[in-house]
C-alpha angles and dihedrals in degrees: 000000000000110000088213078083103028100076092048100054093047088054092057089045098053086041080063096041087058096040086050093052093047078059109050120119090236114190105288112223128228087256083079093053136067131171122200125236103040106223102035106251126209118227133179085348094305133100107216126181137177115219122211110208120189112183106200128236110270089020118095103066109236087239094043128116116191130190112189125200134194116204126176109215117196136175093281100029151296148299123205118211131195114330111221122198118198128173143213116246099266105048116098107227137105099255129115106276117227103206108227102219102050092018116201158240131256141178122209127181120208142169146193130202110249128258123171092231089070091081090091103040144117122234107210137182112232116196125206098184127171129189102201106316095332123104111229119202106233107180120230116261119214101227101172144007128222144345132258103219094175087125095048072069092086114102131193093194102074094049125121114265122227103260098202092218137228120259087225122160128173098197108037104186119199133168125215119193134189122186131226102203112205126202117251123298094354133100093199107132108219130212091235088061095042091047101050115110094242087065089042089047094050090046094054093049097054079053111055083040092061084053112051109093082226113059140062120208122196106195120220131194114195121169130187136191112209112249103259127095090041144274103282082048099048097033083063093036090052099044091056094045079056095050095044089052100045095049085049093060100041096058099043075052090061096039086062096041097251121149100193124141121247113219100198133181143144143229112220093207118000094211081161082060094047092053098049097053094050093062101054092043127085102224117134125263093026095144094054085047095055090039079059102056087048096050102046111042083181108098097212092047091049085057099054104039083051093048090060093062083091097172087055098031095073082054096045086059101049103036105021113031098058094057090063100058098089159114128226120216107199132195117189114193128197109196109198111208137214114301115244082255098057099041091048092051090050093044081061095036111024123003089162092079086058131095119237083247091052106043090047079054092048090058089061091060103066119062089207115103100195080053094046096042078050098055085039086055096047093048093050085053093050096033109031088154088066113088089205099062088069100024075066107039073059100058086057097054094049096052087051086056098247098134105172085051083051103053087041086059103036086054094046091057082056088045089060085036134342104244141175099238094052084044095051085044094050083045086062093046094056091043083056079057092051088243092146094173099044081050091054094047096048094037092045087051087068130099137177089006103145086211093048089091090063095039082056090041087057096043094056096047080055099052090039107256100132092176093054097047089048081059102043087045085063103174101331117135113221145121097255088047089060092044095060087045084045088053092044089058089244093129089161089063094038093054106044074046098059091042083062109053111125098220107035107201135173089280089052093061098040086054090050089047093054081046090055089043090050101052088035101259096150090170086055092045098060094035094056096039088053085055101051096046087054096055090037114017099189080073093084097066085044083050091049092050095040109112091196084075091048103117086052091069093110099044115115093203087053100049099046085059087059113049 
């Protein structure tokens, strides 16, 4: 070959040679890359992150197309997040184009469901990159080390159950009236009046009540005039009505052998009365009746201007008015239930002698669960109509940790009836399945349940909304209660939380000890982790993983509590 053209065409080769390098897709370091939060935090059973990617200038080849993929590898696998593609200028596609000769910066979320396996994991970046039709090796970058799983602490199973409660009362007061009608300006009682059943039956009554070993009576006179002919008139004609009833009672009293003492008085008009009556009643012109008695408070004044509804008055007299000539006879009655003792023997001996009402109050009076499951079982047997007799038997069930027992008998209870307190415990079952949504539904089905604030509380910890669940938890003192104060940052409330639960148990102290470690206790944090590993010794690999305790890696103290 002539070397005239030799020189000239090495020169444009190795031009090429040098154009084709510039643009090359080299291996990326970590410096480019930043995941947030560090370390990698789970919420609401997901890890999400958020990736900070910076391509640097001269880097993204103007015919390259990149998909990047984080992955989070763990001991017994691996879990892939969000893939990004992303493309050089000159290539014709829909992706987000990195210039090559500013490159660029980019922001990917990801997430990964949680395991608890992922507290000791790696999140990586993985590349698939292409430059035209060519494959180019990009090696994987370690962006982040680790998950904190605190929150994965909360735990459904050890809520408090719906008790659908007993209607129990030891004193039922009832009153029982009769009335003694009188004709129209008179207070002459009238043996018509004295005869009639409703008078005989009263009177019976009083009298079986004076017997009985378990009731009180207070006996009560009033007497009323109705409001028409006027107040000096009515106020007479009321008083005697009193004093003629009183001294009849008095006297049918003596005739039985009854010392009980009579409380009489009178209403001169019963104007109350009056009102009341009107109301329920269909006469015409109601409405302008009742605006009367708002508008005029002076008796005489509410008469006249009553009177002077002609087309109602006539009514008023014929329908209203007589009503109101009378005298009450009132019995109040006080009936005195069974005593805690007596209703706990029988509950052993013989629960068939108790009421539905008194054998579900006989199980809250014994702190023993074997005992109370016992008297719940009994009454279901007695009682099967009655939803909280299994609602109840599966309280029981659930606080013994027998959770399939638990749901059959929660269902059965809505079976009976649907009720709030089986839906809000269903609603804890399913959050002990991690069905967050079937939890949400049944939870959010229950009302005036006195347990329905910590089964939210729980719910919210569980979807993440540490603020809501501080406020569904209210006062109560639990683990689950600190935890969500733990997970709101508020580490003064979750620890005096955490000093006050009623039952202490191995998770209380783990979740003082991440407290400690989180305000710098380092004392705290080996006492209560020694504590907790006592009481549960598979704490100490959870300890050792625990990136919460982290800090802690070098500590001899530490590390003797781990092995």
């Amino acid at each position: 070959m002539n070397k005239r053209f030799l020189l000239p065409m090495l020169t444009l080769a190795t031009i090429f040679a040098l154009a084709s390098c510039s643009g090359k897709l080299t291996p990326l370091s970590d410096q480019y890359f930043k995941a947030d939060p560090q370390p990698l935090e789970a919420v609401a059973g997901e890890v999400p992150v958020t990736i900070s990617a910076t391509y640097p200038a001269k880097w993204f080849n103007k015919n390259a197309v990149v998909t990047v993929m984080p992955v989070l590898r763990y001991a017994t696998g691996e879990t892939w997040g969000t893939a990004y593609t992303y493309q050089g200028e000159k290539v014709k596609a829909n992706n987000p184009t990195i210039l090559y000769n500013n490159g660029g910066n980019v922001t990917m979320k990801s997430s990964f469901k949680y395991k608890p396996e992922m507290k000791k994991s790696e999140l990586y970046l993985t590349f698939e990159a292409k430059i035209k039709n060519k494959t180019v090796k990009l090696p994987d970058i370690k962006i982040a080390d680790g998950v904190l799983a605190t929150s994965a602490l909360v735990d459904a199973g050890t809520a408090t159950p719906a008790i659908a409660p007993d209607k129990f009362q030891r004193i039922i007061k009832e009153a029982h009236d009769a009335n003694i009608m009188f004709v129209i300006q008179q207070a002459e009682l009238r043996a018509r009046e004295l005869n009639k059943s409703e008078i005989t039956d009263w009177k019976d009554l009083v009298a079986a009540a004076d017997a009985a070993a378990n009731q009180n009576v207070a006996l009560e006179v009033s007497a009323y005039a109705s409001p028409d002919g006027g107040l000096k008139l009515n106020e007479t004609l009321a008083a005697q009505r009193e004093t003629n009833t009183r001294k009849y009672l008095e006297s049918e009293l003596k005739k039985r052998q009854i010392a009980l003492p009579v409380d009489a008085h009178y209403t001169a008009q019963d104007w109350e009365g009056f009102q009341e009556l009107v109301s329920k009643s269909n006469l015409q012109d109601k409405d302008l009746v009742l605006r009367v008695l708002s508008m005029y408070k002076d008796p005489e004044q509410r008469e006249r201007e009553i009177k002077n509804i002609s087309t109602v008055f006539q009514s008023l007299a014929d329908e209203i008015l007589p009503q109101l000539r009378r005298s009450r006879l009132i019995a109040n009655i006080e009936i005195i239930g069974k005593s805690d003792e007596e209703i706990s023997r029988l509950a052993q001996t013989n629960p068939n002698a108790l009421t539905v009402e008194e054998i579900l109050y006989a199980a809250t009076l014994t702190d023993n669960a074997t005992d109370k499951e016992a008297i719940y079982t009994k009454a279901s047997q007695l009682f099967p109509n009655d939803y909280r007799v299994w609602n109840n038997i599966g309280t029981q069930r659930f606080n013994a940790g027998d959770i399939v027992k638990a749901e059959e008998m929660f269902a059965k209870a809505n079976s009976v009836k649907n009720n709030s307190e089986s839906n809000m415990n269903l609603g804890l079952i399913a959050l002990t399945k991690g069905d967050k949504a079937k939890a949400e539904q049944l939870i959010g089905s229950a009302s005036n349940v006195p347990e329905l604030g910590e089964s939210l509380g729980i719910l919210y910890l569980l979807q993440g909304d540490y603020s809501r669940a501080v406020s569904s938890f209210g006062a109560s003192k639990t683990n689950n209660t600190a935890l969500a104060q733990l997970m709101a940052k508020d580490y003064s409330r979750a620890s005096q939380t955490l000093n006050a639960v009623t039952r202490p148990d191995a998770t209380t102290d783990y979740l003082k000890a991440i407290v400690a470690a989180r305000t710098n206790d380092t004392n705290a944090v080996i006492a209560n982790l020694s504590s907790a590993i006592a009481k549960k010794p598979s704490l100490a690999r959870e300890a050792a993983l625990d990136l919460e305790f982290a800090k802690y890696a070098t500590n001899s103290s530490f590390t003797s509590l781990i092995k």
